[in-house]
Kinemage of the C-alpha trace (Angstrom):
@kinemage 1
@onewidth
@group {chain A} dominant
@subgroup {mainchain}
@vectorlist {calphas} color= white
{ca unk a 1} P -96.445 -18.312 26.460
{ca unk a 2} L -93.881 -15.842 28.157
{ca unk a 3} L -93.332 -16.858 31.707
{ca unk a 4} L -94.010 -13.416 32.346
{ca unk a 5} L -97.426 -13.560 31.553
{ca unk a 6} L -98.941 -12.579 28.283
{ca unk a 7} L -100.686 -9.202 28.350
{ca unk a 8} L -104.107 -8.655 27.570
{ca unk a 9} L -104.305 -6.999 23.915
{ca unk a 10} L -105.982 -3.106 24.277
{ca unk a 11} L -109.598 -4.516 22.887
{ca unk a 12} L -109.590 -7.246 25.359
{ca unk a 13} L -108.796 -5.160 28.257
{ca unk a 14} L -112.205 -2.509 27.525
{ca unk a 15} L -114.419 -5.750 27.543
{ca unk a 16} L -112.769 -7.082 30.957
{ca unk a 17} L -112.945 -3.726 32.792
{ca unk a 18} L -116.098 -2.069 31.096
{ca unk a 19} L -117.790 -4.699 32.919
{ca unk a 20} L -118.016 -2.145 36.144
{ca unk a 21} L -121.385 -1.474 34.479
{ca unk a 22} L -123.690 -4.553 34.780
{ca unk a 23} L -124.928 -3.746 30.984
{ca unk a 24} L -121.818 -3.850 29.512
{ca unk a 25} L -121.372 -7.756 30.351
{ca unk a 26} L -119.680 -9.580 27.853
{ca unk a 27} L -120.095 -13.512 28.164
{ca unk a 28} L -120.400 -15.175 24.775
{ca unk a 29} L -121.580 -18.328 24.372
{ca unk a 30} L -121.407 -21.273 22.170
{ca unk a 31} L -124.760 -23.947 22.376
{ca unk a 32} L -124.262 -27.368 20.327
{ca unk a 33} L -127.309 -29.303 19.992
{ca unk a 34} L -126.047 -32.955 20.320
{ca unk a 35} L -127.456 -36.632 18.996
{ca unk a 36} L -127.376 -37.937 22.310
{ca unk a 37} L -125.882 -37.725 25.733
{ca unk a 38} L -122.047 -37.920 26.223
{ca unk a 39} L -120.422 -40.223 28.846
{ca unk a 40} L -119.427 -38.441 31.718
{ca unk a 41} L -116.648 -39.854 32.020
{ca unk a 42} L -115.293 -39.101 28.269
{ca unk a 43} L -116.352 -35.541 28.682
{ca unk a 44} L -114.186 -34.573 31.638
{ca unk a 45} L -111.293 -36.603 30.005
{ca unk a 46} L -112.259 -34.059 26.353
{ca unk a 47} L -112.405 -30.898 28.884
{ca unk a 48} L -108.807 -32.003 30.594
{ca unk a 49} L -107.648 -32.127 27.455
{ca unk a 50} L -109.402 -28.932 25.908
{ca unk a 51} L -107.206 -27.007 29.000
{ca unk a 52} L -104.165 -28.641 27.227
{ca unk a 53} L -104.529 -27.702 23.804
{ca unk a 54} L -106.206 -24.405 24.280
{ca unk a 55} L -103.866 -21.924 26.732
{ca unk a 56} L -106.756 -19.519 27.768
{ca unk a 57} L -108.763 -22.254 29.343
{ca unk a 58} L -106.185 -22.911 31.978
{ca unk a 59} L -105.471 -19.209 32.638
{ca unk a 60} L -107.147 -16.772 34.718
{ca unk a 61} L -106.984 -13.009 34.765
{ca unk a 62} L -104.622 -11.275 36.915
{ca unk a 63} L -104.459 -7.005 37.270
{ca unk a 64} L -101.518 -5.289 37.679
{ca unk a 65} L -101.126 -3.744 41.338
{ca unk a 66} L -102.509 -0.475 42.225
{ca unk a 67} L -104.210 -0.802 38.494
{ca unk a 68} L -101.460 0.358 36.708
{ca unk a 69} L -101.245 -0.916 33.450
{ca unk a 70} L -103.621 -3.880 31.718
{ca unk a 71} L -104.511 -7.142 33.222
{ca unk a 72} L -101.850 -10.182 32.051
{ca unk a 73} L -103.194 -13.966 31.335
{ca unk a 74} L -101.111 -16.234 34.059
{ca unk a 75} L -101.837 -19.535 35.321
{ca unk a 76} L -104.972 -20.341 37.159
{ca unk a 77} L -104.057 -22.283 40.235
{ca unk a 78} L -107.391 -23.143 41.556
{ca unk a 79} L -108.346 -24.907 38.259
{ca unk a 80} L -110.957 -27.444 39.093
{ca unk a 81} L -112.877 -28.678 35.966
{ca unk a 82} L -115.572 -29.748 38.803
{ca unk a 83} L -115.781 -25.998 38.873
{ca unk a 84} L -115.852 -25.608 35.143
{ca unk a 85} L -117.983 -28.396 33.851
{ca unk a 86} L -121.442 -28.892 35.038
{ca unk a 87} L -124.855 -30.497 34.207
{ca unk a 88} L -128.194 -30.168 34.664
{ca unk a 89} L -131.126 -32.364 33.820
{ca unk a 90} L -134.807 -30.706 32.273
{ca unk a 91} L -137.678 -31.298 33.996
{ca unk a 92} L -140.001 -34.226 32.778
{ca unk a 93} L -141.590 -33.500 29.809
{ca unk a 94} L -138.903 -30.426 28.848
{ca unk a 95} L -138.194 -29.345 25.743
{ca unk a 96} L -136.608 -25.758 23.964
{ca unk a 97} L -138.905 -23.448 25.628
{ca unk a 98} L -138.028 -24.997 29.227
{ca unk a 99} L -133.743 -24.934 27.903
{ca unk a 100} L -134.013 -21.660 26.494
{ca unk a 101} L -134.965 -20.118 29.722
{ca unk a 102} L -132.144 -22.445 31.607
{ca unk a 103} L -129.463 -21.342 29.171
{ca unk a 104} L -130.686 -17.732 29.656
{ca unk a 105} L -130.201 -17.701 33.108
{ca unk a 106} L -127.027 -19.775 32.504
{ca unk a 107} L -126.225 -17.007 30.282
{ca unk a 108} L -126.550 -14.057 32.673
{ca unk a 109} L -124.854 -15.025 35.452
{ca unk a 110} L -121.589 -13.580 35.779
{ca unk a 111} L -118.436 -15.067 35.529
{ca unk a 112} L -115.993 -15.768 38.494
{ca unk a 113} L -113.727 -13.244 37.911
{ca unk a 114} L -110.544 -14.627 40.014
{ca unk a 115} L -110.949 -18.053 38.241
{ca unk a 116} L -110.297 -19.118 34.426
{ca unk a 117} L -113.006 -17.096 32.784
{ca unk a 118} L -115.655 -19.657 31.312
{ca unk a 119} L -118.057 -22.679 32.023
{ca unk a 120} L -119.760 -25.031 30.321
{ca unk a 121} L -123.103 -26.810 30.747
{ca unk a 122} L -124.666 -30.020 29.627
{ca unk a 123} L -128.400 -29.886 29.887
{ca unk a 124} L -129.843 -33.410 29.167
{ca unk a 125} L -133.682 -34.848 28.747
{ca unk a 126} L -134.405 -33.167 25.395
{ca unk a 127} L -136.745 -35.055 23.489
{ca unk a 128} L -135.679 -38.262 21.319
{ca unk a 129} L -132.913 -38.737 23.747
{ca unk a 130} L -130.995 -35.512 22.463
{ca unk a 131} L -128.655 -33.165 25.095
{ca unk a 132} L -127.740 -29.494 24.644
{ca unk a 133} L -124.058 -28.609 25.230
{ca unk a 134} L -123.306 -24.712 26.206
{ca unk a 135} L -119.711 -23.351 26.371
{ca unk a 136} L -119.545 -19.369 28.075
{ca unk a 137} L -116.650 -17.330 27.964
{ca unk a 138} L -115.418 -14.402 28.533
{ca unk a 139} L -115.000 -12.143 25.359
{ca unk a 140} L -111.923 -11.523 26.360
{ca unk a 141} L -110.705 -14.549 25.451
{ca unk a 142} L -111.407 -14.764 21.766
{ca unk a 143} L -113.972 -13.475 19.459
{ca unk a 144} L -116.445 -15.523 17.269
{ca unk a 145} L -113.545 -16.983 14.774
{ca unk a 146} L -111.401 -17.940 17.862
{ca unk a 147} L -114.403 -19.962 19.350
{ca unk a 148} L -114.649 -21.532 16.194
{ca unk a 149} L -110.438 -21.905 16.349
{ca unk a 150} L -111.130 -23.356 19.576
{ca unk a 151} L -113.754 -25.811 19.291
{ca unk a 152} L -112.012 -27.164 15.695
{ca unk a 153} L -109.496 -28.717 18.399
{ca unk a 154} L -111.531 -29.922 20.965
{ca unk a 155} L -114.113 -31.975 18.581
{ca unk a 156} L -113.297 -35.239 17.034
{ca unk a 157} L -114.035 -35.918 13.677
{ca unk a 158} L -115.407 -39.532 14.599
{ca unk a 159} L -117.769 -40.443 16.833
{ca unk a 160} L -115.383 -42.922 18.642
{ca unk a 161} L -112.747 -40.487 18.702
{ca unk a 162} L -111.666 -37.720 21.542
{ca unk a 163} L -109.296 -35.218 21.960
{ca unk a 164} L -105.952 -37.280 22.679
{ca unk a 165} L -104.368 -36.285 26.163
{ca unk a 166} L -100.653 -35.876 27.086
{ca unk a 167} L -98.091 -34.929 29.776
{ca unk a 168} L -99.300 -31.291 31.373
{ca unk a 169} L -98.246 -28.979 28.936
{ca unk a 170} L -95.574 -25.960 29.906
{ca unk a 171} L -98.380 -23.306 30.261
{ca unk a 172} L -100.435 -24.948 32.803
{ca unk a 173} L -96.473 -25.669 34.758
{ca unk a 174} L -95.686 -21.964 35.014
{ca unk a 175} L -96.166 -20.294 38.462
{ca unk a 176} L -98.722 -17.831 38.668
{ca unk a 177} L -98.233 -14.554 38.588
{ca unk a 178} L -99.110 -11.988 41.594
{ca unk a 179} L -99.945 -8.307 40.890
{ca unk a 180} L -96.746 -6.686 42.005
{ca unk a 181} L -95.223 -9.432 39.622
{ca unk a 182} L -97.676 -7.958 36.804
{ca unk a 183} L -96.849 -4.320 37.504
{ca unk a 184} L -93.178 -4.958 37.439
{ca unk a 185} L -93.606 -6.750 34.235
{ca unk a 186} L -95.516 -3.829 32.474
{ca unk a 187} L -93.376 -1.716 33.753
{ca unk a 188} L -90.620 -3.335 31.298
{ca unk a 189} L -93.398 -3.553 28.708
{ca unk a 190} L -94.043 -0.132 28.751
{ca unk a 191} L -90.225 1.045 27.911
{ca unk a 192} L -89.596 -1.380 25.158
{ca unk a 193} L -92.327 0.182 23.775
{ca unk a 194} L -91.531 3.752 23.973
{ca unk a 195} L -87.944 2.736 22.561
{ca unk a 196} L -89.610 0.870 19.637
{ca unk a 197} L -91.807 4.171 19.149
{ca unk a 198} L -89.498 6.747 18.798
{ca unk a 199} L -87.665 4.494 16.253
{ca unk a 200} L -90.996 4.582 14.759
{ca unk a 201} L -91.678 8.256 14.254
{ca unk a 202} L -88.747 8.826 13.275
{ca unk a 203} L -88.713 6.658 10.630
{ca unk a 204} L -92.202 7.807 9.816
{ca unk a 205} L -91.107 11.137 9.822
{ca unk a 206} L -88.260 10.657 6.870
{ca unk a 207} L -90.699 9.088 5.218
{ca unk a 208} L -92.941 11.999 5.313
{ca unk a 209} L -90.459 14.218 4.458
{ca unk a 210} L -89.837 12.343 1.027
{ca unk a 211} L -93.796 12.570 0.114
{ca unk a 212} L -95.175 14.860 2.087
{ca unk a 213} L -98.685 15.436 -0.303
{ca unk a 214} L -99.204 11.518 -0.477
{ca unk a 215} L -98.927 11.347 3.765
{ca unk a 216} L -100.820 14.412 3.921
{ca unk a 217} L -103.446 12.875 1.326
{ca unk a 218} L -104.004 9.793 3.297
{ca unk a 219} L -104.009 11.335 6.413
{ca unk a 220} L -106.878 13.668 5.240
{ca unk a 221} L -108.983 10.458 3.940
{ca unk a 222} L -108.370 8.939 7.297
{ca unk a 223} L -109.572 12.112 9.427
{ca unk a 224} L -112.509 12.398 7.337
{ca unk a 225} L -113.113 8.935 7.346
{ca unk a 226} L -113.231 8.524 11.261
{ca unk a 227} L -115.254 11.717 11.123
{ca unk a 228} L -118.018 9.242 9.569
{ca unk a 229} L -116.981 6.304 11.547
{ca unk a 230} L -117.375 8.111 15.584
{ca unk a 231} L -120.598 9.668 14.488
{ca unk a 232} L -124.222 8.025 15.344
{ca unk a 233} L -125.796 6.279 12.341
{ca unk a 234} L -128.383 8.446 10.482
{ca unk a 235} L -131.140 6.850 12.052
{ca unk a 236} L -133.530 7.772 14.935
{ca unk a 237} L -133.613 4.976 17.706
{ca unk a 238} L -137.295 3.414 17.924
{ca unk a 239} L -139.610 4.287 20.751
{ca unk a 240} L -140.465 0.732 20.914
{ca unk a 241} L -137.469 -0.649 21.724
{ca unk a 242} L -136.492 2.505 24.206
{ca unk a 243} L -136.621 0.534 27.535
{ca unk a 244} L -133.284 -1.698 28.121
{ca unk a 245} L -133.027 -3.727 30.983
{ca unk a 246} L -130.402 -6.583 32.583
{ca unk a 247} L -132.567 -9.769 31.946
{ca unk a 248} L -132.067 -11.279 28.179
{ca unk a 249} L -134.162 -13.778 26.623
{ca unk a 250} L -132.839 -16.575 24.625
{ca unk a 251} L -134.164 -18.298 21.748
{ca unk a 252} L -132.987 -20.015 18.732
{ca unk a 253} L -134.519 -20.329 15.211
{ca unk a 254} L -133.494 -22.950 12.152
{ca unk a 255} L -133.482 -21.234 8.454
{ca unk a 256} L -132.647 -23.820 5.749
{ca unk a 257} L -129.087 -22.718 4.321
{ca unk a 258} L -129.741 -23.737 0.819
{ca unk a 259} L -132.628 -21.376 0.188
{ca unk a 260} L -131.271 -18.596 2.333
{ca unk a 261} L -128.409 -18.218 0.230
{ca unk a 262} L -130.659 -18.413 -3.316
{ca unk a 263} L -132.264 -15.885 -1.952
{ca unk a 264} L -129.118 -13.426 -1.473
{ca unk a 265} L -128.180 -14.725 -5.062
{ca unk a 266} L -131.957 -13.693 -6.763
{ca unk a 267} L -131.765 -10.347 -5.205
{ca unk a 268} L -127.835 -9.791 -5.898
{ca unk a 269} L -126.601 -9.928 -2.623
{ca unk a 270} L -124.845 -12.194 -0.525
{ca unk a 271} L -125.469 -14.517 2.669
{ca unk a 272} L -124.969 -11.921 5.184
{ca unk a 273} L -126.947 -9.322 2.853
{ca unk a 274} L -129.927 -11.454 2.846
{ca unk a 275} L -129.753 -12.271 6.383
{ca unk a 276} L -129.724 -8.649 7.870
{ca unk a 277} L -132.584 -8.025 5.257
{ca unk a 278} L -134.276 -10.591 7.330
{ca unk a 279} L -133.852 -9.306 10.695
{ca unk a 280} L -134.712 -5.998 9.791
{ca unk a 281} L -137.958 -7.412 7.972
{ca unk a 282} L -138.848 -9.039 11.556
{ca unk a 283} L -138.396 -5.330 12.894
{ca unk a 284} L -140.465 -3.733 10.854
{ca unk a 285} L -143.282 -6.459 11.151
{ca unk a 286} L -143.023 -6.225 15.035
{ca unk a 287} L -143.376 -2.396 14.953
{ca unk a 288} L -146.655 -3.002 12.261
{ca unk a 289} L -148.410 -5.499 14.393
{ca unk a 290} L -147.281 -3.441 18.050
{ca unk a 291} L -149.204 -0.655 16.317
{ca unk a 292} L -145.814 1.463 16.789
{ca unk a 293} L -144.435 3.867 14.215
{ca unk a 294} L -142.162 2.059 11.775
{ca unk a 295} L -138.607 4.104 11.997
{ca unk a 296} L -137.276 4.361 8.378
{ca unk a 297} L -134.016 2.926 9.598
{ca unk a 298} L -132.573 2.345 13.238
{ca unk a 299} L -129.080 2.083 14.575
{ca unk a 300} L -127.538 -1.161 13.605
{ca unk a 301} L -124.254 -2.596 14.521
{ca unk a 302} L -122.072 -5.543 13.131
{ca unk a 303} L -118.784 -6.775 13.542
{ca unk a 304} L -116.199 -7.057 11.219
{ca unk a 305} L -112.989 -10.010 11.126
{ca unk a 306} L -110.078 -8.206 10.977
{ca unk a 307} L -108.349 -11.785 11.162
{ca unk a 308} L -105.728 -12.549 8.757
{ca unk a 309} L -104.532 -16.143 7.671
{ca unk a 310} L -101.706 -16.225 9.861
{ca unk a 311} L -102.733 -14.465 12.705
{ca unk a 312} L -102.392 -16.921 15.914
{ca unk a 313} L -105.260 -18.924 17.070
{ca unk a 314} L -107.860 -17.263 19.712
{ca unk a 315} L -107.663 -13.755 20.535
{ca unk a 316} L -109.760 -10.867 19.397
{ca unk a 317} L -109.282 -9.396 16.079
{ca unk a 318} L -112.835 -7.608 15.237
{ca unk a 319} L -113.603 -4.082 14.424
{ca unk a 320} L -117.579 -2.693 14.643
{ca unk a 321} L -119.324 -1.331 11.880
{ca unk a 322} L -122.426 1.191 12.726
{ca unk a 323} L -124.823 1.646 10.242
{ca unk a 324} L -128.847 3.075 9.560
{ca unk a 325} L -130.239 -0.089 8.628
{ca unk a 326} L -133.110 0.346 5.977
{ca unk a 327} L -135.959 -0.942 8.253
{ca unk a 328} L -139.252 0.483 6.721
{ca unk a 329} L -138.163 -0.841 3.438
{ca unk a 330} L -140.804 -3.436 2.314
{ca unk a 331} L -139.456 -4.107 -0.731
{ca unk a 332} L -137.642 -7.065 0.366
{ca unk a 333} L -134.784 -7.202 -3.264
{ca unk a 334} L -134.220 -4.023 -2.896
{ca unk a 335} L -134.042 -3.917 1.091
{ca unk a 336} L -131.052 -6.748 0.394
{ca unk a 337} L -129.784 -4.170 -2.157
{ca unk a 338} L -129.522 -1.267 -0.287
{ca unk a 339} L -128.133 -3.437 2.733
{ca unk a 340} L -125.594 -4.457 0.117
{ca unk a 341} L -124.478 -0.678 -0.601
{ca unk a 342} L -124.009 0.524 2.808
{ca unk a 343} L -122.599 -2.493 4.522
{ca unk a 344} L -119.772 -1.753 1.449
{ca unk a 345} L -119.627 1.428 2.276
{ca unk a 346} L -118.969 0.991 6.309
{ca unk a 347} L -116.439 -2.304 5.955
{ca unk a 348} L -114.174 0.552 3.213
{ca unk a 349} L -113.822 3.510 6.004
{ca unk a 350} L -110.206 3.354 6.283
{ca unk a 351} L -111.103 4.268 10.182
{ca unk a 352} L -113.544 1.291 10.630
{ca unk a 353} L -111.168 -0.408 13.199
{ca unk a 354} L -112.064 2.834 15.473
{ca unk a 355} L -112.010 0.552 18.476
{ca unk a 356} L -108.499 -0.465 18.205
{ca unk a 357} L -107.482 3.529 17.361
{ca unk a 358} L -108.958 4.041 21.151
{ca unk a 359} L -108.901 1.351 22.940
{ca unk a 360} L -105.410 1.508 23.920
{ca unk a 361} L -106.127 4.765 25.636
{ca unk a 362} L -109.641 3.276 27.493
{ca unk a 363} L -107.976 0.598 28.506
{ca unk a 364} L -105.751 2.570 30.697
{ca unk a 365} L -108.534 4.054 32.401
{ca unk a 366} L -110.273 3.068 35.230
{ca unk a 367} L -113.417 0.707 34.235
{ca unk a 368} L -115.625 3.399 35.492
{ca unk a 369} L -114.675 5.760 33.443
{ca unk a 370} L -113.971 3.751 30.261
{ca unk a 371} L -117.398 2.134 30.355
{ca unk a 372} L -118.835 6.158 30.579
{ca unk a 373} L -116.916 6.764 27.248
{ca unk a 374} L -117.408 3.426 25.076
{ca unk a 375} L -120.720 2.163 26.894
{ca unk a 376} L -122.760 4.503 23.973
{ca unk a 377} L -120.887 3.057 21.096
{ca unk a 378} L -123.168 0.189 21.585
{ca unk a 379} L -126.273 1.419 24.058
{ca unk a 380} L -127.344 3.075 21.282
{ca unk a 381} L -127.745 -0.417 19.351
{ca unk a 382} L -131.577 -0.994 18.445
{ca unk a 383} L -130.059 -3.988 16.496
{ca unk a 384} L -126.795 -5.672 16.653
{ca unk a 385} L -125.947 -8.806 14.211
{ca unk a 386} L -123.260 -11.020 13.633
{ca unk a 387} L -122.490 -13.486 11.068
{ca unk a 388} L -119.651 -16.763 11.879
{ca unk a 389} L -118.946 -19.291 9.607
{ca unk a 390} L -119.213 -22.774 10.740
{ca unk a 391} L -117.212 -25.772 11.150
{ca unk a 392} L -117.103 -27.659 8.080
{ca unk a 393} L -117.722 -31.445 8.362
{ca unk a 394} L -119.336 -33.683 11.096
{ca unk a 395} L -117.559 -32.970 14.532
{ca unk a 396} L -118.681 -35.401 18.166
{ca unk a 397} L -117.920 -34.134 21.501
{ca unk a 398} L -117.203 -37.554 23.872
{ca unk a 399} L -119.121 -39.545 21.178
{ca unk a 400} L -122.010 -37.277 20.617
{ca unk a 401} L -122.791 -35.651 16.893
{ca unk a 402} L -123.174 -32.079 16.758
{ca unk a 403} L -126.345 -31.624 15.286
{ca unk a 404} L -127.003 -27.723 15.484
{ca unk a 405} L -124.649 -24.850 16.502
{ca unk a 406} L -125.990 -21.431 18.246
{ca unk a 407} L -124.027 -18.424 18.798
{ca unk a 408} L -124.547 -15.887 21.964
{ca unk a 409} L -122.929 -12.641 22.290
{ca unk a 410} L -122.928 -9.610 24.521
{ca unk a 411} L -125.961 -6.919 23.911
{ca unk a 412} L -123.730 -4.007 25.354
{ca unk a 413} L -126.612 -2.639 26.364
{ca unk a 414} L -128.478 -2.742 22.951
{ca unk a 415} L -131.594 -4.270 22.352
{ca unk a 416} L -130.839 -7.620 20.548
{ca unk a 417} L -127.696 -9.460 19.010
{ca unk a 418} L -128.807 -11.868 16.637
{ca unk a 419} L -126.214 -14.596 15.318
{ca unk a 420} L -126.113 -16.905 12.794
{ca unk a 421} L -123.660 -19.750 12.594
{ca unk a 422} L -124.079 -22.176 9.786
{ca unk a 423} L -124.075 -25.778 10.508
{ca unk a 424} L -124.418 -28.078 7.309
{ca unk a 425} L -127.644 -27.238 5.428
{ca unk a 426} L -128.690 -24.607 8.158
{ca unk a 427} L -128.279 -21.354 8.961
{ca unk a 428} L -128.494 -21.265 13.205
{ca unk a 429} L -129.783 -18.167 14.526
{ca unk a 430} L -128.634 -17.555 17.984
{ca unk a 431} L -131.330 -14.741 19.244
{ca unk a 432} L -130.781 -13.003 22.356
{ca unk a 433} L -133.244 -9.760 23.370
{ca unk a 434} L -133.185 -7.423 26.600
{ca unk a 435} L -136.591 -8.363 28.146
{ca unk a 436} L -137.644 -4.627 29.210
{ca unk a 437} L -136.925 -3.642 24.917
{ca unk a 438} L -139.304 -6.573 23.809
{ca unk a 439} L -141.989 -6.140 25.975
{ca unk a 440} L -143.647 -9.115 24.516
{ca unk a 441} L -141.090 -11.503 23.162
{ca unk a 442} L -143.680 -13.923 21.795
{ca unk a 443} L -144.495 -11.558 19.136
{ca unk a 444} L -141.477 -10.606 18.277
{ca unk a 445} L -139.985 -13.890 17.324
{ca unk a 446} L -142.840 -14.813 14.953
{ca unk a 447} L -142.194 -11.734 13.508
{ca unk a 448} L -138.606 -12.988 13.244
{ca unk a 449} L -139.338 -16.055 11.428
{ca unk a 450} L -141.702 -14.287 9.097
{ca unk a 451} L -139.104 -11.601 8.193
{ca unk a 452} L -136.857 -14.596 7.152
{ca unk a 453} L -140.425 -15.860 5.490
{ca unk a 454} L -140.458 -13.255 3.407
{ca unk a 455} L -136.653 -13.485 2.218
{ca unk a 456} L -136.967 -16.896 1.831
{ca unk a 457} L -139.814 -16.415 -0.402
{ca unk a 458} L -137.163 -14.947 -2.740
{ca unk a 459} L -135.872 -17.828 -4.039
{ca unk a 460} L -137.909 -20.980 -5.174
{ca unk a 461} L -138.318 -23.901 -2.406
{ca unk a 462} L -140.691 -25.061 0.598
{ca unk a 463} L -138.524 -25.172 2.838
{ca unk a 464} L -139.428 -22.889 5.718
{ca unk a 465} L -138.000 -20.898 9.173
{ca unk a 466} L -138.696 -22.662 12.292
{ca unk a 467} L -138.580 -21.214 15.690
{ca unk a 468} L -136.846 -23.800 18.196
{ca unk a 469} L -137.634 -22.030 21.467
């Protein structure tokens, strides 16, 4: 890392100063179900060395002086894992409905904004000896693949193995840096780059000059494409759903992998097709059996990776798609199919990376006012989903197997975000809904596990949807 401190990208800094409104949080979470409880000893020693091997989690936040500019990564001096790491023991007789509502209140609770941004929690006394282990971060920090990045390094392929330690690496050694230092070093930020941007234009411009119908051509598609991308999905938000709230509700739900992705395959679609098929089924069933109208779509959002091969580990590299997802459609192959079609259609806009177009000109606002402008990209959210790939293989955390893998993210003040995360021969779904949109929660997640019911029911099989908590 620069001594300087490295700057927060222009994505990163929205989510860290949007936060100025409480709905616009953005803590995502990682859950591990685990075999059985970790020493406590061997899971300090894996977090010491997790703030070795992974920069951010020895860094805190710091903002330039008299907020000019965007907030740098620098050394956190008051890092204290006793801070960081914690534990907490259910009740006798606990199980997943008594964890879910620990971890959601684990969930909420902000961050300590002048400290490395994350905790994690170990929540023991689940049945058959089992514990529950719950990393929260910042988004800031890294998106879904970086978590996965991130974790890859910090689990041990064998149970008897940990993350091996070391001398304290040169990142954690650096002083850290005040905000007059931070100012003074955008300030030399900021005129490298307008050097490197008139060399730019110009070059830009000749280029222009030499095919001026092609640059005109694409710049045409683009325009017209971001014309598509900034406006609202063609689909009316649902009265039911209308009320949004700050308290969230977390639950998880197992789908067997297997038949999920037959399913995709009978009805020509893929994993991801099949699963938003599902989610919207569960939507329409809740509407049925609430006695509400059913919408014929609603607003759906979902990100997409913009992460290439050699991009560095960690970080944020995600674009958001918005789309009217087909929701009255009971046809369940041909709900998958037109899923299929317009998820093409929204991850081809040649403007779909909208955020990064404008977030270099939020994040130069005050949070105030930036959370004004981008807090209805995703308030307007009746559903928001998101699909991460898994860690391939067996992975222990200070001798513990890793028997299940949830995903949390940020509801930017929609009504759900619904993850899944596969994890061997299941598909982990990661649920989290705004309490005062799903008025009766109870409802709605049986409704959840028959929409993926009646995917499921695509393919040939018994295996079945079960709701953990």
């Amino acid at each position: 890392m620069d001594a300087a401190g490295e700057e927060m990208n222009a994505f990163e800094t929205v989510m860290w100063r949007i936060e100025s409104d409480p709905a616009l949080r953005t803590p995502a979470m990682a859950c591990l179900e685990l075999d059985a409880v970790p020493d406590p000893g061997r899971l300090a020693a894996v977090h010491e060395a997790a703030v070795a091997v992974v920069p951010r989690l020895g860094q805190r936040v710091v903002e330039p002086a008299l907020g000019l500019g965007v907030p740098r990564w620098t050394t956190d001096p008051a890092m204290d894992l006793r801070f960081h790491l914690r534990r907490h023991q259910l009740p006798a007789r606990g199980g997943w409905p008594e964890l879910m509502e620990g971890l959601s209140q684990f969930y909420m609770s902000p961050l300590d904004r002048a400290r490395s941004p994350w905790e994690a929690l170990l929540v023991e006394g689940l049945p058959r000896g089992r514990a529950l282990y719950a990393l929260k971060m910042h988004h800031a920090v890294t998106d879904g693949l970086g978590v996965m990045q991130h974790l890859a390094r910090i689990l041990a392929p064998e149970r008897q193995d940990d993350v091996p330690g070391g001398p304290r690496p040169a990142h954690l050694q650096t002083p850290p840096m005040s905000p007059y230092e931070a100012l003074v070093a955008q300030a030399r930020a900021d005129l490298g780059r307008v050097t490197g941007e008139v060399g730019r234009l110009g070059s830009a411009g000749l280029r222009s000059l030499a095919a001026p119908f092609s640059t005109a051509g694409a710049v045409s598609r683009y325009v017209s494409s971001l014309g598509r991308v900034l406006a609202p999905p063609a689909a009316e938000n649902s009265a039911l759903l209308a009320e949004r709230g700050l308290t969230l509700r977390l639950a998880a739900v197992d789908v067997p992998f297997d038949r999920l992705r037959a399913a995709a395959k009978a009805a020509g679609g893929s994993v991801n097709d099949a699963f938003l098929a599902a989610l919207l089924g569960g939507y329409r069933l809740f509407h049925e059996r609430s006695g509400a109208p059913v919408p014929e779509a609603v607003p759906t959002a979902m990100p997409i990776s913009l992460r290439r091969s050699d991009d560095p580990e960690g970080g944020n590299r995600i674009a958001s798609a918005r789309f009217a997802g087909p929701m009255a459609e009971t046809d369940v192959a041909r709900r998958v199919e037109r899923i299929r079609a317009v998820v093409s259609e929204v991850r081809e806009e040649p403007a779909v990376d909208v955020i990064g177009l404008f977030s270099p000109l939020l994040g130069r606002m005050p949070g105030a006012l930036a959370a004004i402008l981008a807090g209805p990209m995703t308030k307007g959210n009746d559903l928001h989903a998101s699909n991460v790939p898994g860690l391939q293989g067996d992975h222990y955390l200070a001798g513990a197997r890793v028997e299940r893998f949830y995903g949390y993210g940020p509801l930017g003040g929609g009504a759900s975000l619904i993850t899944l995360v596969s994890h061997g021969s299941t598909a982990c779904i990661g649920v989290g809904l705004d309490t005062a949109a799903f008025a009766d929660g109870d409802l709605y997640l049986q409704c959840l596990v028959d929409g993926f019911t009646e995917v499921l029911d695509l393919a040939p099989g018994t295996a079945t949807p079960t709701l953990r908590g």
